[in-house]
C-alpha positions in Angstrom: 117.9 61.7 269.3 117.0 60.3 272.3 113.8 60.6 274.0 112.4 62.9 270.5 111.6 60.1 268.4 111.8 61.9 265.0 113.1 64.4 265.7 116.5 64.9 263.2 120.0 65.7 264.8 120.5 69.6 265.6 116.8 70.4 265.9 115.4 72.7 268.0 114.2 70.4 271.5 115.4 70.9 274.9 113.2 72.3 277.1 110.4 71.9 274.7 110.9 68.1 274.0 110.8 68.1 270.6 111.2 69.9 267.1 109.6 73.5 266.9 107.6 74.6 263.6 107.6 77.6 263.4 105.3 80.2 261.2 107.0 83.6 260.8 104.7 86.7 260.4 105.8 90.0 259.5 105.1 92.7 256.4 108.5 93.3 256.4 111.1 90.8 254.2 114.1 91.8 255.9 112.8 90.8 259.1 111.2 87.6 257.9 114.5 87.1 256.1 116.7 87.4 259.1 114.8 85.5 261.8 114.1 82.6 259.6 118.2 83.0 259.5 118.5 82.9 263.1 115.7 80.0 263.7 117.0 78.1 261.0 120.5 78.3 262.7 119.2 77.2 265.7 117.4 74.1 264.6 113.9 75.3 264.0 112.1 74.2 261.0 110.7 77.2 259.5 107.5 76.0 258.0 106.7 80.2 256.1 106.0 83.0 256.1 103.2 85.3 255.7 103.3 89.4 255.1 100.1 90.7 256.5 97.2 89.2 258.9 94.9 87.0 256.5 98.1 85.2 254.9 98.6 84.5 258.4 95.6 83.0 259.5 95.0 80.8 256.1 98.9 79.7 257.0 98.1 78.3 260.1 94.9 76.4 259.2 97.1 74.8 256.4 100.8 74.3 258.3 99.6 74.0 261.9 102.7 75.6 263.4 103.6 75.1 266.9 105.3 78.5 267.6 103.8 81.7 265.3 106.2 84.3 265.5 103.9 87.5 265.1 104.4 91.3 264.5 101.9 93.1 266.3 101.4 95.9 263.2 100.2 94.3 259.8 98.4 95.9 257.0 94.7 95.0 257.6 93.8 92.3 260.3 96.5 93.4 262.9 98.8 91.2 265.4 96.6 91.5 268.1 93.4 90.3 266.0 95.2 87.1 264.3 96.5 86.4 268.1 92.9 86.8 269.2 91.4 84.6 266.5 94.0 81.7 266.6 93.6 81.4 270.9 90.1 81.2 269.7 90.4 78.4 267.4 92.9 76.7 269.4 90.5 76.6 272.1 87.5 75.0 270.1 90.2 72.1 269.5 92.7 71.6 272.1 92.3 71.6 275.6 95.7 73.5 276.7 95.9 77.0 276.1 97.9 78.8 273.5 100.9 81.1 274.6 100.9 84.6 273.2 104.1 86.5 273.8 104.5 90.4 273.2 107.7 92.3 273.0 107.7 96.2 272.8 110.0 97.7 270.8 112.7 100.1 272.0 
């Protein structure tokens, strides 16, 4: 692909500029089950999953995701404290700032 140098035919670049990991979090399967569907089927490489908030954070220290894609209400360490914890750590080691993204529900 041009300009993506490694990046496999069909993946996910564009306005990003290259292939997007992505880390899905959520306690429920279904969901986890239908957007690594939809992600999948838009040329993200899903690299897991995790059900609650200390599967997540242990799954980002060991996959490094770009894009964490995070329910807000887990059992035990919430959305909002993994968020919290992972701009922290990305801070200590990165000089550009993570993006967090909220969507309410309806």
């Amino acid at each position: 692909m041009k300009g993506c140098p490694g990046c496999r035919p069909g993946s996910a670049v564009g306005r990003w500029g290259g292939t997007r990991a992505v880390l899905i979090v959520d306690d429920h399967d279904g969901f986890r089950a239908g957007a690594r569907a939809l992600l999948e089927a838009d040329g993200f490489e899903v690299l897991g999953e995790a059900a609650d908030g200390s599967a997540a954070l242990e799954a980002v220290r060991r996959l490094r995701p770009e894009v964490v894609l995070l329910d807000v209400q887990l059992p035990g360490t919430d959305g909002f404290e993994v968020a919290e914890r992972l701009a922290a750590e990305v801070r200590a080691y990165s000089a550009k700032e993570p993006y967090l993204i909220s969507a309410p529900l309806r």
